[in-house]
Kinemage of the C-alpha trace (Angstrom):
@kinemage 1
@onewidth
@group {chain A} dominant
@subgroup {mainchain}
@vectorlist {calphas} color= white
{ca unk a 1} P -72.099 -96.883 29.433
{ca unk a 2} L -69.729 -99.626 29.972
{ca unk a 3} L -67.724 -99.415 33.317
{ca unk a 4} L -64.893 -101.711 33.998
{ca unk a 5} L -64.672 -102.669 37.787
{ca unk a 6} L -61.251 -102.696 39.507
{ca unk a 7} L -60.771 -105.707 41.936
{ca unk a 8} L -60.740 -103.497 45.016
{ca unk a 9} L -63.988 -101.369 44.060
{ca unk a 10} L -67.140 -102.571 45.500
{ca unk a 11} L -70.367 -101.626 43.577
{ca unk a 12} L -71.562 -99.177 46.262
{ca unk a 13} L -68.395 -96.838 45.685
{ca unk a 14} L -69.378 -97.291 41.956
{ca unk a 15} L -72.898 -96.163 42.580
{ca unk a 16} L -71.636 -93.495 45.172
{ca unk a 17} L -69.557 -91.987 42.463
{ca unk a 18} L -71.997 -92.160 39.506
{ca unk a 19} L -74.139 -90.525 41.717
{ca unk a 20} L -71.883 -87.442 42.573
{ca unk a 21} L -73.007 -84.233 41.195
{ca unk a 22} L -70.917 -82.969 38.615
{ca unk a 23} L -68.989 -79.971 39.360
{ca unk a 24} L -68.769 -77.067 36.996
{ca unk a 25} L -65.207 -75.554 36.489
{ca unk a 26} L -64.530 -71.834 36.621
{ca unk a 27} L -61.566 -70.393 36.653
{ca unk a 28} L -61.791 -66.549 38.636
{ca unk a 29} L -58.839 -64.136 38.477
{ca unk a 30} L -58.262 -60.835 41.002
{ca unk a 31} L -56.054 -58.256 42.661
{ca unk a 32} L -55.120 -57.586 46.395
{ca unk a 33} L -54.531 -53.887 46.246
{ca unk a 34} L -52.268 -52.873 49.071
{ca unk a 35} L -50.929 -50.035 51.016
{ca unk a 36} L -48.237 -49.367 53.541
{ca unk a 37} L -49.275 -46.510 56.327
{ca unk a 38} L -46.741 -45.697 59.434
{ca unk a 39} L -45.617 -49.658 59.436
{ca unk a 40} L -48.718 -51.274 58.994
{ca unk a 41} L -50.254 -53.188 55.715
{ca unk a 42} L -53.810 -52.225 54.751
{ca unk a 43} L -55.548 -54.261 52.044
{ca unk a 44} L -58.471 -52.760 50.036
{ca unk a 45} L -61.898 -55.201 50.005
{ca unk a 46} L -65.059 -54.885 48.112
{ca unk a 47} L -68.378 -56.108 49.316
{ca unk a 48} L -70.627 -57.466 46.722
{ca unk a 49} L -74.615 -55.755 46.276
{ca unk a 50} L -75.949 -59.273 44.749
{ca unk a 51} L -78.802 -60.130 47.189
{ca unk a 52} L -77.606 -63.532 48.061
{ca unk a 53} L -74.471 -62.604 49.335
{ca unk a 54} L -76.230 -60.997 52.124
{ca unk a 55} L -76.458 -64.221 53.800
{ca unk a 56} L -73.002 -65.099 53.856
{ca unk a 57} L -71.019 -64.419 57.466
{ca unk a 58} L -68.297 -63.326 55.739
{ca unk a 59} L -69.153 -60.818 53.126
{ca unk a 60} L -65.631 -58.834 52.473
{ca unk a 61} L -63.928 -60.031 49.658
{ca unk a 62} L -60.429 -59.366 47.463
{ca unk a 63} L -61.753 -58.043 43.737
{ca unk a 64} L -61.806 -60.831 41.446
{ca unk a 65} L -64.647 -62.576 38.826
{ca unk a 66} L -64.565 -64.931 36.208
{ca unk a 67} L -62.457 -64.895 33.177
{ca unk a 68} L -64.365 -63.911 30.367
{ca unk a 69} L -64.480 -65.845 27.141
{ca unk a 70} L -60.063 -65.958 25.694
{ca unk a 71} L -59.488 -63.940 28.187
{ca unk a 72} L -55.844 -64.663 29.976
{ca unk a 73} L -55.546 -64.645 34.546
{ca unk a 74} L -53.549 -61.387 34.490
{ca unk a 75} L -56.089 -59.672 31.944
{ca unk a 76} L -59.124 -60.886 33.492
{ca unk a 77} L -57.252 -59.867 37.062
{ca unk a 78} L -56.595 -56.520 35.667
{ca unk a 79} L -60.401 -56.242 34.273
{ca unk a 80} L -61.940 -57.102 37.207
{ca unk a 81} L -59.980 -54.360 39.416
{ca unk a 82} L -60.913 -52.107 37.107
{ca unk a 83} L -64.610 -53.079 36.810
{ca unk a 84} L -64.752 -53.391 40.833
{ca unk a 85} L -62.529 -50.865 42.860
{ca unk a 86} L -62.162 -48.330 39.316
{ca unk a 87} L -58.234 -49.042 40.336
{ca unk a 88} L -56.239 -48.388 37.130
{ca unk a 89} L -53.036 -51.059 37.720
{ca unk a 90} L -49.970 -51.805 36.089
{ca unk a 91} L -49.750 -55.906 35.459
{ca unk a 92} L -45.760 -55.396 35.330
{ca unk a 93} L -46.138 -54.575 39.010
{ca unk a 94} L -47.982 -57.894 40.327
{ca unk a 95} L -46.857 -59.748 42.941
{ca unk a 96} L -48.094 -63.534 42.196
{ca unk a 97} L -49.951 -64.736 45.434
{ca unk a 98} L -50.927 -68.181 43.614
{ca unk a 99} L -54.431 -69.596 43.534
{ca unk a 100} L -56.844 -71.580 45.944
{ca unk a 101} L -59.464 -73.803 45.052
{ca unk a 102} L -62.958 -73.908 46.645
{ca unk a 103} L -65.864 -76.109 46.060
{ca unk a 104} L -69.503 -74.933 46.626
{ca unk a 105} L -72.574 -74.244 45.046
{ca unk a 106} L -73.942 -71.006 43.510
{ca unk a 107} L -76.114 -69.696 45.913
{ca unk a 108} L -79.032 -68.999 43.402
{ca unk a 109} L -78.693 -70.986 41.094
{ca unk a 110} L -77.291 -74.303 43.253
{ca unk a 111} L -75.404 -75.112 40.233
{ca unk a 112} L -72.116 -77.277 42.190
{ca unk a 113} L -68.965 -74.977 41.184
{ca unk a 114} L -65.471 -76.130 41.334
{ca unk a 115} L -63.490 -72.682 41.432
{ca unk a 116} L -59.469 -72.038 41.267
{ca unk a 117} L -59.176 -68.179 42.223
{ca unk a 118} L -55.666 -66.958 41.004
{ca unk a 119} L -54.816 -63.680 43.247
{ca unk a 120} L -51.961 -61.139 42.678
{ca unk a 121} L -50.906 -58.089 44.762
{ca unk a 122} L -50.224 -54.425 43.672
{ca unk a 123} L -49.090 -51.683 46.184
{ca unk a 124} L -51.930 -49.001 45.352
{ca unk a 125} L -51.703 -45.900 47.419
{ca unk a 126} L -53.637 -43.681 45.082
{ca unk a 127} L -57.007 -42.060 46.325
{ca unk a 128} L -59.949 -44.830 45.553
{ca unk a 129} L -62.933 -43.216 43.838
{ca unk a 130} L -65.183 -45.433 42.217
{ca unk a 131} L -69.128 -46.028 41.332
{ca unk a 132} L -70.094 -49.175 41.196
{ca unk a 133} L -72.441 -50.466 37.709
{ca unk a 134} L -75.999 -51.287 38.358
{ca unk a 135} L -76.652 -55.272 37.624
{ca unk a 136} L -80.418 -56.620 36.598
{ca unk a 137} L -80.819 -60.335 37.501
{ca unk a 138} L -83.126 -63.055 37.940
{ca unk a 139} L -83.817 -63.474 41.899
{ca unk a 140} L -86.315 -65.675 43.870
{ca unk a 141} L -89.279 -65.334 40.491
{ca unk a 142} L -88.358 -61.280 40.066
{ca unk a 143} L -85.996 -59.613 38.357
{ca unk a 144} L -83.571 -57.598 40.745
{ca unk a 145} L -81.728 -54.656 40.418
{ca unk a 146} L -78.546 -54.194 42.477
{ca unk a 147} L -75.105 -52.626 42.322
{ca unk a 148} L -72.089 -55.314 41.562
{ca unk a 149} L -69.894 -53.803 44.787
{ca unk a 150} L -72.138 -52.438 47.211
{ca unk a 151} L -68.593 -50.845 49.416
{ca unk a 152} L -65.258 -50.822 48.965
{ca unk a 153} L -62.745 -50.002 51.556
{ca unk a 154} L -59.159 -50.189 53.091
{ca unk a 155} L -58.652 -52.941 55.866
{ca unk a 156} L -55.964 -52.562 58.180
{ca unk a 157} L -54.292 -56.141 57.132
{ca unk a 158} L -55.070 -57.907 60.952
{ca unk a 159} L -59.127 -56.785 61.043
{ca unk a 160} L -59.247 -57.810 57.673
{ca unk a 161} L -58.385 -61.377 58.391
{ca unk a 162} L -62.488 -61.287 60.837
{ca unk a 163} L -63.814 -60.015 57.837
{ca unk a 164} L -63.016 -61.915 54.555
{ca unk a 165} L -64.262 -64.642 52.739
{ca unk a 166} L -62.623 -67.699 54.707
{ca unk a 167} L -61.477 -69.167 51.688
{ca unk a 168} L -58.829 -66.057 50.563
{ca unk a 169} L -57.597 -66.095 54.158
{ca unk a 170} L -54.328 -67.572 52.116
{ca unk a 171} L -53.907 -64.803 50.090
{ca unk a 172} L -53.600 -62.285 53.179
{ca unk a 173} L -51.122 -64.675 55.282
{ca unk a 174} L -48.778 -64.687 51.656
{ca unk a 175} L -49.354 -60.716 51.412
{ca unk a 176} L -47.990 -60.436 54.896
{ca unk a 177} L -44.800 -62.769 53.690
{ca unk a 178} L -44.001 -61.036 50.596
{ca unk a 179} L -44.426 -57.522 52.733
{ca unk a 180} L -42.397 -59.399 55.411
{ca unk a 181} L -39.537 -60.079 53.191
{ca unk a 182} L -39.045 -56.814 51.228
């Protein structure tokens, strides 16, 4: 590979960057369902049954996954609240909360993941019923059987804020705004 040097680039950034990991893109797409009781904004979270998500702090999360093959962000948003909360939605009603972009690695398979995480909002005030699918994966040399949402339930808006993933924090301070302003 043939690497042209600019004049302000010493060879160890070079090597630093040639050296960096490189980061596989996924693109994830969800719902915020939300409801409005005596004044006060409740948000509905899932908690995920995969094993390694156990040792996360912050377990709670807004529904969402990764877009499956030509698959659009407000169809794979609407498939995923479907396959997660059993929510049937109505695209037409989204509220666009915009996207955030988090940088990790997968905690099984330490693959390094650059993710953009598109969010929109739907008031949802219908009764929540909903059985989660039984996954089969690979886990620490055994195969591993566990359900894809372990529990799912409604958050008053402020206690949901000590129990979400820190990097959606966003999505529930925009929630609040759009609320806010209607």
């Amino acid at each position: 590979m043939i690497r042209i040097m600019r004049f302000n680039e010493s060879v160890e950034k070079i090597e630093e960057k040639e050296q960096e990991p490189k980061l596989k893109k996924q693109i994830l797409a969800g719902v915020l369902l939300y409801k409005i009781e005596n004044g006060e904004i409740f948000v509905y979270l899932v908690k995920s049954g995969a094993p390694w998500h156990k040792t996360r702090k912050s377990t709670w999360s807004i529904s969402k996954g990764k877009l499956d093959k030509n698959e659009n962000i407000i169809e794979g948003a609407v498939r995923e609240a479907w396959e997660e909360t059993g929510a049937e939605i109505n695209p037409k009603e989204f509220k666009e909360l915009g996207s955030v972009n988090e940088i990790g690695e997968h905690p099984v398979t330490k693959e390094k993941l650059d993710k953009t995480l598109y969010i929109f909002a739907q008031y949802y005030d219908k009764e929540m019923e909903y059985e989660s699918p039984i996954n089969e994966r690979p886990y620490k040399g055994e195969t591993v059987r566990y359900p894809e949402i372990e529990e799912s339930r409604w958050f008053p808006i402020e206690e949901a804020y000590n129990e979400i993933r820190p990097v959606q924090i966003p999505f529930l301070d925009r929630l609040k705004e759009l609320v806010n302003k209607s």
